[in-house]
N, CA, C and O of each residue as an XYZ file, in Angstrom:
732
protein
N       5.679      9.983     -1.430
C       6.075     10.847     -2.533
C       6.565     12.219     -2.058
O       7.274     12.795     -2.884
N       6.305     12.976     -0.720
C       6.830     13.945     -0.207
C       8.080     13.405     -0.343
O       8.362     13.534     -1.535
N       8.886     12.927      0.171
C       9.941     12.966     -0.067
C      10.933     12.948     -1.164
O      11.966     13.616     -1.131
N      10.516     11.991     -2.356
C      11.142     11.780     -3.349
C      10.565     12.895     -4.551
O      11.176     12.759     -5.611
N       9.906     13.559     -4.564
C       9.395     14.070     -5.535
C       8.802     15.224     -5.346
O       7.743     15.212     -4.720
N       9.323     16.458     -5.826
C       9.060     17.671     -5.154
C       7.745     18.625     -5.326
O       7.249     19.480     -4.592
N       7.338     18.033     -6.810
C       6.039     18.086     -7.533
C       5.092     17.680     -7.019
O       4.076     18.361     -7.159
N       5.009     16.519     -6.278
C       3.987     15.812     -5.690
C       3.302     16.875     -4.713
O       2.248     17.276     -5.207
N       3.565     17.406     -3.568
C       2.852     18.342     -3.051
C       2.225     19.495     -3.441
O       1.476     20.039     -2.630
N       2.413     20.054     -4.711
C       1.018     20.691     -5.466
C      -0.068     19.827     -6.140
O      -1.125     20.252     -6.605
N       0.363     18.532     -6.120
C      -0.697     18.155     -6.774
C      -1.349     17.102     -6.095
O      -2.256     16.481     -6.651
N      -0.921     16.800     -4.775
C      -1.267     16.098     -3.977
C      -2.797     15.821     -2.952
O      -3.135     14.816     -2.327
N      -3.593     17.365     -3.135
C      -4.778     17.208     -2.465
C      -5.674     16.662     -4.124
O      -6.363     15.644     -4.191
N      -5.516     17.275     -4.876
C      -6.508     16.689     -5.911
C      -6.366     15.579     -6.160
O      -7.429     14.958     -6.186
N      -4.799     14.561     -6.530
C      -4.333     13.201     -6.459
C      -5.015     12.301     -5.694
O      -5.224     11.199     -6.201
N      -5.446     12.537     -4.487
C      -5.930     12.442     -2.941
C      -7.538     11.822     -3.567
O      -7.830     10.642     -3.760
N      -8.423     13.064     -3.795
C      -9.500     12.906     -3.879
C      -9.367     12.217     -5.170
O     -10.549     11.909     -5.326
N      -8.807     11.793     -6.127
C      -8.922     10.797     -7.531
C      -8.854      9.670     -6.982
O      -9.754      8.913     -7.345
N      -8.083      9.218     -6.183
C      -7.832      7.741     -5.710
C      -8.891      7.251     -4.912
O      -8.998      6.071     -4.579
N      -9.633      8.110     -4.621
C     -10.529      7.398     -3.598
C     -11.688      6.392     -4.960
O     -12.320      5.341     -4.852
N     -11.498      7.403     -6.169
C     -12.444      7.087     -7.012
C     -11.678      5.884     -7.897
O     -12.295      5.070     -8.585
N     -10.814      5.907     -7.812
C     -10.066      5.039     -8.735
C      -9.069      3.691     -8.153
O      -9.433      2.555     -8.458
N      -8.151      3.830     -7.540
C      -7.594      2.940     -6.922
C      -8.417      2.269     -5.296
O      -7.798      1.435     -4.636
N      -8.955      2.459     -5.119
C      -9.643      2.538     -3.969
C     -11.230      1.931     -4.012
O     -11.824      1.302     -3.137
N     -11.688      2.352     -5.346
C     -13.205      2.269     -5.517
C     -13.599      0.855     -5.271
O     -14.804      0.817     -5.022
N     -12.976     -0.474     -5.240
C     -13.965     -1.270     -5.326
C     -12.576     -2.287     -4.504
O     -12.393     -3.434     -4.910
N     -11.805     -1.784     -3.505
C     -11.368     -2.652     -2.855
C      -9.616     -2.090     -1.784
O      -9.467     -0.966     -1.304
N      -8.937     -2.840     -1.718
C      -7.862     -2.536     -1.117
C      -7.081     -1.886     -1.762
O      -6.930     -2.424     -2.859
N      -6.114     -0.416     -1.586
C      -4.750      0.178     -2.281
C      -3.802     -0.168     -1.546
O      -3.978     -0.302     -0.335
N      -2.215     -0.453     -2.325
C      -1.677     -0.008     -1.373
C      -0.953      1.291     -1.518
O      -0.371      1.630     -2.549
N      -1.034      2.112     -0.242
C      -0.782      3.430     -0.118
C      -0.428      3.472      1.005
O      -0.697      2.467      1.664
N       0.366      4.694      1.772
C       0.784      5.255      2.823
C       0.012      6.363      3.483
O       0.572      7.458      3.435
N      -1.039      6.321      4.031
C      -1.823      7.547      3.928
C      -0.972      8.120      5.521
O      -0.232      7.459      6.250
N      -1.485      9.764      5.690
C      -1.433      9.926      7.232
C       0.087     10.692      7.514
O       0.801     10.072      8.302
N       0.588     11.812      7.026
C       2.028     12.251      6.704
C       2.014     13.556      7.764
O       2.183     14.548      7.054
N       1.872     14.004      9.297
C       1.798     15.195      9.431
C       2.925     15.773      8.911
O       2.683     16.891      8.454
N       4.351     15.346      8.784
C       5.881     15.871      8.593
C       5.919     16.522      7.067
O       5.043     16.249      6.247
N       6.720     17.164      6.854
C       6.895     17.672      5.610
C       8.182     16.992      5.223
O       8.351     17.231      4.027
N       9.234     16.202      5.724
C      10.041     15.789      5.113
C      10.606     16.586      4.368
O      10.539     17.722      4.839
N      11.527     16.504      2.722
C      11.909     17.227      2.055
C      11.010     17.861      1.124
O      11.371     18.484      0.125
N       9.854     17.678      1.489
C       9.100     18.763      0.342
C       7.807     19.195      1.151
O       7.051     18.286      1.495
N       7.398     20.845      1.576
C       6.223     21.324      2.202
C       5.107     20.641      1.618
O       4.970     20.580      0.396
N       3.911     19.872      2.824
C       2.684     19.578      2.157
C       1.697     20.974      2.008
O       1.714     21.941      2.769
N       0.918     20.806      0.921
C      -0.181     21.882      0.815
C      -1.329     21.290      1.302
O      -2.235     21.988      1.757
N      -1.411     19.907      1.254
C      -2.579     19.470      2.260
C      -2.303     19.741      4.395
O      -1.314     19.951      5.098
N      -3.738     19.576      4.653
C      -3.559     19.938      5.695
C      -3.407     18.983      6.738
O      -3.199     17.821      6.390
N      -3.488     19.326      8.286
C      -3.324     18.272      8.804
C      -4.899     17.686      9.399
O      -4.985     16.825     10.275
N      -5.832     18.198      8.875
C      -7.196     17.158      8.537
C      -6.999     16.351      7.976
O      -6.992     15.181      8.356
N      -6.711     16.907      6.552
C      -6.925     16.182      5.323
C      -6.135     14.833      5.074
O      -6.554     13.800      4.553
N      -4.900     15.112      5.575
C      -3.955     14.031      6.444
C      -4.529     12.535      7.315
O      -4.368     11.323      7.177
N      -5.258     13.428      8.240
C      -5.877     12.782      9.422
C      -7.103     12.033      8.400
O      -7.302     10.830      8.234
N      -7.616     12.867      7.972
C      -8.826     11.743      7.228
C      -7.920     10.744      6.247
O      -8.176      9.594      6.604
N      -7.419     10.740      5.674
C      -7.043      9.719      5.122
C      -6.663      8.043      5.591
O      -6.235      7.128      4.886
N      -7.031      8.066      7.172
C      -7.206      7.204      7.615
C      -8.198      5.984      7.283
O      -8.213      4.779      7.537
N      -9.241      7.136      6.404
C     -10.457      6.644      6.407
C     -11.094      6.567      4.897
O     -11.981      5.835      4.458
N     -10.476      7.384      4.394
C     -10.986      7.806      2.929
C      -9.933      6.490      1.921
O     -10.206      5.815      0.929
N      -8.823      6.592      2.697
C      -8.586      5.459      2.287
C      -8.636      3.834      2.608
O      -9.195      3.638      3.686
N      -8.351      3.044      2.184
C      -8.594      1.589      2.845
C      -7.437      0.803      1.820
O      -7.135      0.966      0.638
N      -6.937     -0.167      2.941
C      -5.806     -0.743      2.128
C      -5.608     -2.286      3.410
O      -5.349     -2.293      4.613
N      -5.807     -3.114      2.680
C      -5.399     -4.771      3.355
C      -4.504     -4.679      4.296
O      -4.713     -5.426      5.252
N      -3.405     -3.895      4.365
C      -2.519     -3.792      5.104
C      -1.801     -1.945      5.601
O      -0.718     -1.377      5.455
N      -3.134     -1.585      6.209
C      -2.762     -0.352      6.934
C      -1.146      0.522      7.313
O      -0.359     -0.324      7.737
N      -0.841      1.184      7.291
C       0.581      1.712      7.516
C       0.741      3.210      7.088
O       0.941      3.585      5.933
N       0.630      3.973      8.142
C       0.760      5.518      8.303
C       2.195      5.662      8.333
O       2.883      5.012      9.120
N       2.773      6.650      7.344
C       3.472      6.501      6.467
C       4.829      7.607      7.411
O       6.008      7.543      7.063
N       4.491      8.285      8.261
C       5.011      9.016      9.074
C       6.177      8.714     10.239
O       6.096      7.627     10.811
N       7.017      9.425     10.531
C       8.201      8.909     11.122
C       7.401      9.265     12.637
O       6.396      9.971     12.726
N       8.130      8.576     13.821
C       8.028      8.820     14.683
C       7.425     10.563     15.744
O       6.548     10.948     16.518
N       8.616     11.025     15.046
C       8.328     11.922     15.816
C       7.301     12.678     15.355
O       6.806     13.363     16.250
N       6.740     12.822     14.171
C       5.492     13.377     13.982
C       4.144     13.096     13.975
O       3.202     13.621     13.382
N       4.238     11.995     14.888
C       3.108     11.182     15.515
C       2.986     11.722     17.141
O       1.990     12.124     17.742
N       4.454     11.563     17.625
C       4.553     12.331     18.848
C       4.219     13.340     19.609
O       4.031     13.487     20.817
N       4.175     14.085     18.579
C       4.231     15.697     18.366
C       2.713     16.028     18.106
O       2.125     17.087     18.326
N       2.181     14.733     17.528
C       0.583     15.517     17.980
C      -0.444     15.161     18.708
O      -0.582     14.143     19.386
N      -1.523     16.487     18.458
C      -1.911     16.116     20.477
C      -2.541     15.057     20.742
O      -2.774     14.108     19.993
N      -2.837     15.214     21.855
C      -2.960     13.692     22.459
C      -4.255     12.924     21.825
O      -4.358     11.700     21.737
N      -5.434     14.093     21.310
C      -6.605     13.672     20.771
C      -6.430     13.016     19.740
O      -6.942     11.935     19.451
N      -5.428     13.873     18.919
C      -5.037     12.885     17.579
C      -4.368     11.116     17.599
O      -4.630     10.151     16.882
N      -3.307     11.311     18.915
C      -3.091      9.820     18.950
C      -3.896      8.594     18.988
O      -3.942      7.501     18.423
N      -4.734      9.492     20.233
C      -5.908      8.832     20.564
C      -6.597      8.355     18.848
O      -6.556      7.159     18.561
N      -6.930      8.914     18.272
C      -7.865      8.408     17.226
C      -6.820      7.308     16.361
O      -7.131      6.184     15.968
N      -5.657      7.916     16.218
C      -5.125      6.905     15.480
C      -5.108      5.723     16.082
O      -5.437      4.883     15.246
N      -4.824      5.085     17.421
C      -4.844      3.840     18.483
C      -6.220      3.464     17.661
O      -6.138      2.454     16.964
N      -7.458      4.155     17.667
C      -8.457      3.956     17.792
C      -8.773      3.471     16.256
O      -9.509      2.496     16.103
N      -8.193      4.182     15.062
C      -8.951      3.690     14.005
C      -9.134      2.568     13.538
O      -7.999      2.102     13.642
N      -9.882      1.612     12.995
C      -9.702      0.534     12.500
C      -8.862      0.261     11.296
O      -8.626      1.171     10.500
N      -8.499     -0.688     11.160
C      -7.730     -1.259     10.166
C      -8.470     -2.169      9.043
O      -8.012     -2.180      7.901
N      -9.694     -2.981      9.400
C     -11.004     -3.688      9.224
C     -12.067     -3.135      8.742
O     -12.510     -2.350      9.581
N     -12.806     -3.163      7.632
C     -13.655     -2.101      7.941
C     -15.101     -3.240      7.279
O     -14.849     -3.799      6.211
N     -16.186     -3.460      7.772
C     -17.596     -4.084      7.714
C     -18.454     -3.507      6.612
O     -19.117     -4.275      5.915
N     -18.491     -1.822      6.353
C     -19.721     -1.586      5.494
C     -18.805     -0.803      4.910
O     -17.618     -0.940      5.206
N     -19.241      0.185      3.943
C     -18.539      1.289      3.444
C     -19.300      2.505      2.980
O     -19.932      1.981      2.063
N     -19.780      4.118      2.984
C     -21.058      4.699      1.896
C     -20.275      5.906      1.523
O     -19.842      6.663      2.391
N     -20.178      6.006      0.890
C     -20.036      7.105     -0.349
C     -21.090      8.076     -0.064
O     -22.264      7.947     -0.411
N     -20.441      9.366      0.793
C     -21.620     10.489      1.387
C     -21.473     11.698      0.132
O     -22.542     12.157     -0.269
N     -20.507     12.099     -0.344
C     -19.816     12.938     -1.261
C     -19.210     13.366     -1.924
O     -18.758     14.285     -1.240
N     -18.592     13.487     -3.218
C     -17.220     13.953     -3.602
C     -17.794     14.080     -5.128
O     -18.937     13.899     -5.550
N     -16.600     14.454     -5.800
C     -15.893     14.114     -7.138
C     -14.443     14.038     -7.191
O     -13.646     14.333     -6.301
N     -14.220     13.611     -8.338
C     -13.154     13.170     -8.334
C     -11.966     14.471     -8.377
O     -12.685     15.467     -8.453
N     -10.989     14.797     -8.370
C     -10.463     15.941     -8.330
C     -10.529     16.717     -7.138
O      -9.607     16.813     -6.329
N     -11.782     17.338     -7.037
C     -12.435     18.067     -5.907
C     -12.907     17.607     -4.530
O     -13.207     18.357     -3.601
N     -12.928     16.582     -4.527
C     -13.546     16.092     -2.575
C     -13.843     15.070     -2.904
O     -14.225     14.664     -4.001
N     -13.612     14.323     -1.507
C     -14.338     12.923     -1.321
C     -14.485     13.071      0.395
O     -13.844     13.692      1.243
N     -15.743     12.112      0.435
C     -16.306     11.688      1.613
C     -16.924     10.446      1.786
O     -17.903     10.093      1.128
N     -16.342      9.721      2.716
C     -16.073      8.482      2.705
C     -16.761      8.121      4.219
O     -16.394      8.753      5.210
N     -17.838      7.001      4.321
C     -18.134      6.579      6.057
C     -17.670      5.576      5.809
O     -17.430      5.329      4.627
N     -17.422      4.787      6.645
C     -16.899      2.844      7.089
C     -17.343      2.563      8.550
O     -17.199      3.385      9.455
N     -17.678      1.818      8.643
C     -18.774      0.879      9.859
C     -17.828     -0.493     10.098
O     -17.792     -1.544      9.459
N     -16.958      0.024     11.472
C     -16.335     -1.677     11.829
C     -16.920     -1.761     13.039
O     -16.699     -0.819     13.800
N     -18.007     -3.147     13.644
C     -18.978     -3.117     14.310
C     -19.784     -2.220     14.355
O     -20.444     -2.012     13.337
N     -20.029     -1.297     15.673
C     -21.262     -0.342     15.772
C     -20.383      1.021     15.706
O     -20.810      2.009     16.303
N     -19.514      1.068     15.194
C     -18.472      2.764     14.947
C     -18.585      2.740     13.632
O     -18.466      1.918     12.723
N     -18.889      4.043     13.790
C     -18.558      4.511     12.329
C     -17.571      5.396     12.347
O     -17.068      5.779     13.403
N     -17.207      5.798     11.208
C     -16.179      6.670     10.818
C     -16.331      7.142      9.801
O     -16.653      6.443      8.840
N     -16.071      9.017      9.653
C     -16.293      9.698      8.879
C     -15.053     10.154      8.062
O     -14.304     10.724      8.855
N     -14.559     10.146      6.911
C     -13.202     11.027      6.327
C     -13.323     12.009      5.469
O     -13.238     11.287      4.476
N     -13.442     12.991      5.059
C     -13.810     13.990      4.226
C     -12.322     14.803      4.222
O     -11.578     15.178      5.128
N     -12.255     14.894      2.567
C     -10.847     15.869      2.098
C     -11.185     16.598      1.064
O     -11.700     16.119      0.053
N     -10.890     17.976      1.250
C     -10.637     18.626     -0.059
C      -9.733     18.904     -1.057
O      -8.605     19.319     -0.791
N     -10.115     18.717     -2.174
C      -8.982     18.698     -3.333
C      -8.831     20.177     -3.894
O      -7.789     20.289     -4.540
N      -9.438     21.116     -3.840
C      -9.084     22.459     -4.139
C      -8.804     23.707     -3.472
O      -9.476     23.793     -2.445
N      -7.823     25.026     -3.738
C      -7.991     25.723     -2.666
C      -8.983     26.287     -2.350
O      -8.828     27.449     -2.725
N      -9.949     26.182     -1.871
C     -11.217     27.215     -1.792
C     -11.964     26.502     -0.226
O     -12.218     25.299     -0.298
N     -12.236     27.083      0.873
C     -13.251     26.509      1.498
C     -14.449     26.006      0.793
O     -15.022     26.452     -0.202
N     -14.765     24.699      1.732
C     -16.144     23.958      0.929
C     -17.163     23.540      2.537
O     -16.835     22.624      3.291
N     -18.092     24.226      2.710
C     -19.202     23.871      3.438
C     -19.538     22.504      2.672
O     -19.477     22.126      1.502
N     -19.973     21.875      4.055
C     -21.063     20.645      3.591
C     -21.547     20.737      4.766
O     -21.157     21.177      5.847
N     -23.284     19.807      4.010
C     -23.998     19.512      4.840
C     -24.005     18.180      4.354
O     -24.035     17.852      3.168
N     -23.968     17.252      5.579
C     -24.349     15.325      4.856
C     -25.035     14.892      5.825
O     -24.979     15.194      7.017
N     -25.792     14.057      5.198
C     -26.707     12.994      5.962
C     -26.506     11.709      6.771
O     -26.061     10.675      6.273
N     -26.865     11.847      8.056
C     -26.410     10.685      8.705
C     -27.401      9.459      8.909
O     -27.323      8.470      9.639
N     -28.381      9.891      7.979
C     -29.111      8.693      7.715
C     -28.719      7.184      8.045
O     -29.405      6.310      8.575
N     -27.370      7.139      7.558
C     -27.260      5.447      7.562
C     -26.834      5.405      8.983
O     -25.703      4.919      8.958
N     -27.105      5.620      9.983
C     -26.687      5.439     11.317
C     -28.410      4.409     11.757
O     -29.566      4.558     11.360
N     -27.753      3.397     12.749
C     -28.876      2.961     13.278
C     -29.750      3.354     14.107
O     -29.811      2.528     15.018
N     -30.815      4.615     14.335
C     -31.476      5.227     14.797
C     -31.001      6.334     15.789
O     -30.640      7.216     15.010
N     -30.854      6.660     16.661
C     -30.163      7.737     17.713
C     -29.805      7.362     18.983
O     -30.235      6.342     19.523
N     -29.111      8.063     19.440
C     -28.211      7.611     21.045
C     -26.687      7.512     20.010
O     -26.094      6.438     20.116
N     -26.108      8.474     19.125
C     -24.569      8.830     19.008
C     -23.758      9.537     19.797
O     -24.443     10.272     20.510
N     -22.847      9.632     19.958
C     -21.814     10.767     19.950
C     -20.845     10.418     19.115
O     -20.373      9.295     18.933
N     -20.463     11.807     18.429
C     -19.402     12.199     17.493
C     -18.583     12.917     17.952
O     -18.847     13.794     18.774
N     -17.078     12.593     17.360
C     -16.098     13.062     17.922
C     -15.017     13.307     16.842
O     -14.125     12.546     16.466
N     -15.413     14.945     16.312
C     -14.667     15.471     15.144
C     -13.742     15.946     15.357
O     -13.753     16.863     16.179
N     -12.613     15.591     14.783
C     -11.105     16.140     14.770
C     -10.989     17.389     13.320
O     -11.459     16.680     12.431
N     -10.729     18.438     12.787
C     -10.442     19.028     12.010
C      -9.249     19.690     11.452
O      -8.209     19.045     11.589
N      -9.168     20.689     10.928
C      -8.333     21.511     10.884
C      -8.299     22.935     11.832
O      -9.203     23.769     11.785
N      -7.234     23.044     12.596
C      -6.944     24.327     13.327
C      -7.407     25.412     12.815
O      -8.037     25.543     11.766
N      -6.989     26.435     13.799
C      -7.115     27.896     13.304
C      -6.045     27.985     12.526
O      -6.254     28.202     11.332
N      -4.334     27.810     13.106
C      -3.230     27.646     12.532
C      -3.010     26.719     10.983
O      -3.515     25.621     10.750
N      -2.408     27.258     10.357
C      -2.380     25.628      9.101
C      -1.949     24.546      9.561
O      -2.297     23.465      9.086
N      -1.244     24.643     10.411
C      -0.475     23.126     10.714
C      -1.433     22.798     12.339
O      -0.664     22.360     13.195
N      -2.214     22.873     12.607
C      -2.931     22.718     14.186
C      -3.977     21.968     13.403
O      -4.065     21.893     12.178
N      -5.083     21.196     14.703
C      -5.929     20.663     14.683
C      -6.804     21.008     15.457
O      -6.442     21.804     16.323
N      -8.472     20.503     15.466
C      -9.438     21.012     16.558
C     -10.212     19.760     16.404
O     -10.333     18.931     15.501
N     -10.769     19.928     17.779
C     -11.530     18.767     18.051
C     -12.897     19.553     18.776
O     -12.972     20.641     19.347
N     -14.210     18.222     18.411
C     -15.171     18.820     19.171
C     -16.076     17.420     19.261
O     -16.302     16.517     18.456
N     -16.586     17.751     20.987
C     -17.647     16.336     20.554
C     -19.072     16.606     21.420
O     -19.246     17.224     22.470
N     -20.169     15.775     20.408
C     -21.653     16.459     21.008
C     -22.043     15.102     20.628
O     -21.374     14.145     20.239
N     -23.545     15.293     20.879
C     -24.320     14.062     20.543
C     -25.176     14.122     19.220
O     -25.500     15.295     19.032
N     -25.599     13.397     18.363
C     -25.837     13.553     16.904
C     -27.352     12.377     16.918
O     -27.680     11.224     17.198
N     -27.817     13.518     16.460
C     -29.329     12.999     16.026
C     -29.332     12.898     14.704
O     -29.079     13.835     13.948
N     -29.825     10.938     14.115
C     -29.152     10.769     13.057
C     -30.042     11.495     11.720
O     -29.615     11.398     10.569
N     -31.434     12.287     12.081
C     -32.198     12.983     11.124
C     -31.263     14.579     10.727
O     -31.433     15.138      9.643
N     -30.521     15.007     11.555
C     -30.011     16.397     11.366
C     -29.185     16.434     10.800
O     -28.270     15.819     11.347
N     -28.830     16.997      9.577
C     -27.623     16.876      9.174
C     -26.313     17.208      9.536
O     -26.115     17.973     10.480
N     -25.486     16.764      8.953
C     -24.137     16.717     10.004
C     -23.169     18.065      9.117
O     -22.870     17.940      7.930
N     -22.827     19.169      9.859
C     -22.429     20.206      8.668
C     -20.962     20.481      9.088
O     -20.710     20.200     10.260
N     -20.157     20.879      8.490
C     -18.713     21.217      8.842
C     -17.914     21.766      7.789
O     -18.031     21.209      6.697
N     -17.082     22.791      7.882
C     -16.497     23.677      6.545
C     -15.240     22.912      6.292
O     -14.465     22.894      7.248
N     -14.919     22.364      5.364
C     -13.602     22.277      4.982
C     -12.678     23.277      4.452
O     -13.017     23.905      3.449
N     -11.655     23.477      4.956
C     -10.363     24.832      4.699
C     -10.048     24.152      3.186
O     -10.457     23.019      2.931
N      -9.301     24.931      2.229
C      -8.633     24.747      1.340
C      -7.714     24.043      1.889
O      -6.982     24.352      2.829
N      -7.787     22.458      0.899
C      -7.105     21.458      0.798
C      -7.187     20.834      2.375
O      -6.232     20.476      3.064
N      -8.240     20.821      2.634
C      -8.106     20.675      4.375
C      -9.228     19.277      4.295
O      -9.643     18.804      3.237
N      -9.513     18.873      5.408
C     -10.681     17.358      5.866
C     -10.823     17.840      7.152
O     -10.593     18.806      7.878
N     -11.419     16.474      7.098
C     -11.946     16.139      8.769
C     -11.856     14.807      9.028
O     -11.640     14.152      8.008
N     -11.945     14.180     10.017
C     -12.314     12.422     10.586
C     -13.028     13.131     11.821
O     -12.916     14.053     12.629
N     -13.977     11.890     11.346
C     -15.566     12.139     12.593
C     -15.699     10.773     13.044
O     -16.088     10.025     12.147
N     -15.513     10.270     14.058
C     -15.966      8.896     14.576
C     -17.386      8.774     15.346
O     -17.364      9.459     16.369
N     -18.247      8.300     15.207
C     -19.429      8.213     15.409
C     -19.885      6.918     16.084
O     -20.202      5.948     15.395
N     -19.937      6.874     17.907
C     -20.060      5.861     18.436
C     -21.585      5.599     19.232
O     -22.280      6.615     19.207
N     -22.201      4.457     19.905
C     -22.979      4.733     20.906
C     -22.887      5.393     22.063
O     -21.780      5.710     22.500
N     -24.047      5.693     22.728
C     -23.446      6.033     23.300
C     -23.923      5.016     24.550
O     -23.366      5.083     25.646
């Protein structure tokens, strides 16, 4: 819809977080998630919020919706995760959201998990979530976010004890993807 429709990018992070609740809620969409390019119309989402949609959404037949070169163009951590995400996904939990305003989404294909969290409004949003549903401890997580820059990304990775909660600020209209492996 960036492209064809010029409207769509103001209303596109809240759109975002509705679908997870609606088209999405109880099975496959099909959708294009995953756009770093602006094409003919600037996104107001970020390039987290982007990046999580790998995850927040789920669709039978996967397809990041992005031309070449703006896959290219980002860094190497990011490729890396995309190679890496699944297409399959085994469990699914609903950590957070409403509709409009945020969603947070885990999925479990084998012993990985994966985290997607997006915000639908401009305002930073702290969270704290529970990693309870992890199978006891020995993780590492490996969070991709939003930059300092609007259009940059950051990455960070530690080891996660699944009693502590897992905390991270979301930027206006911004996410995260957290992959959560053994270690």
């Amino acid at each position: 819809c960036y492209i064809f429709d010029k409207k769509f990018p103001e209303m596109a992070p809240s759109h975002n977080t509705i679908l997870a609740f609606t088209r999405n809620v109880c099975g496959s969409m099909d959708y294009t998630p995953v756009t770093f390019s602006d094409n003919n119309n600037p996104h107001k989402t970020t390039m987290g919020h982007e990046l999580a949609l790998s995850v927040v959404f789920e669709s039978g037949w996967t397809h990041f919706a992005d031309g070449v070169k703006g896959y290219r163009s980002a860094p190497d951590f990011v490729k890396q995760y995309l190679r890496e995400v699944p297409v399959v996904w085994d469990e699914m939990r609903f950590l957070a959201g409403e509709p409009g305003r945020l969603a947070v989404i885990a999925r479990r294909n084998g012993n990985d998990w994966y985290v997607g969290g997006i915000n639908g409004e401009d305002a930073a949003k702290p969270l704290k979530l529970s990693l309870d549903f992890l199978d006891g401890n020995g993780w590492t997580a490996h969070l991709i976010t939003d930059g300092a820059a609007p259009r940059e990304f950051a990455q960070k990775t530690w080891d996660v004890d699944r009693s502590a909660p897992f905390a991270v600020e979301l930027k206006p209209f911004g996410g995260f993807a957290l992959q959560l492996r053994r270690k």
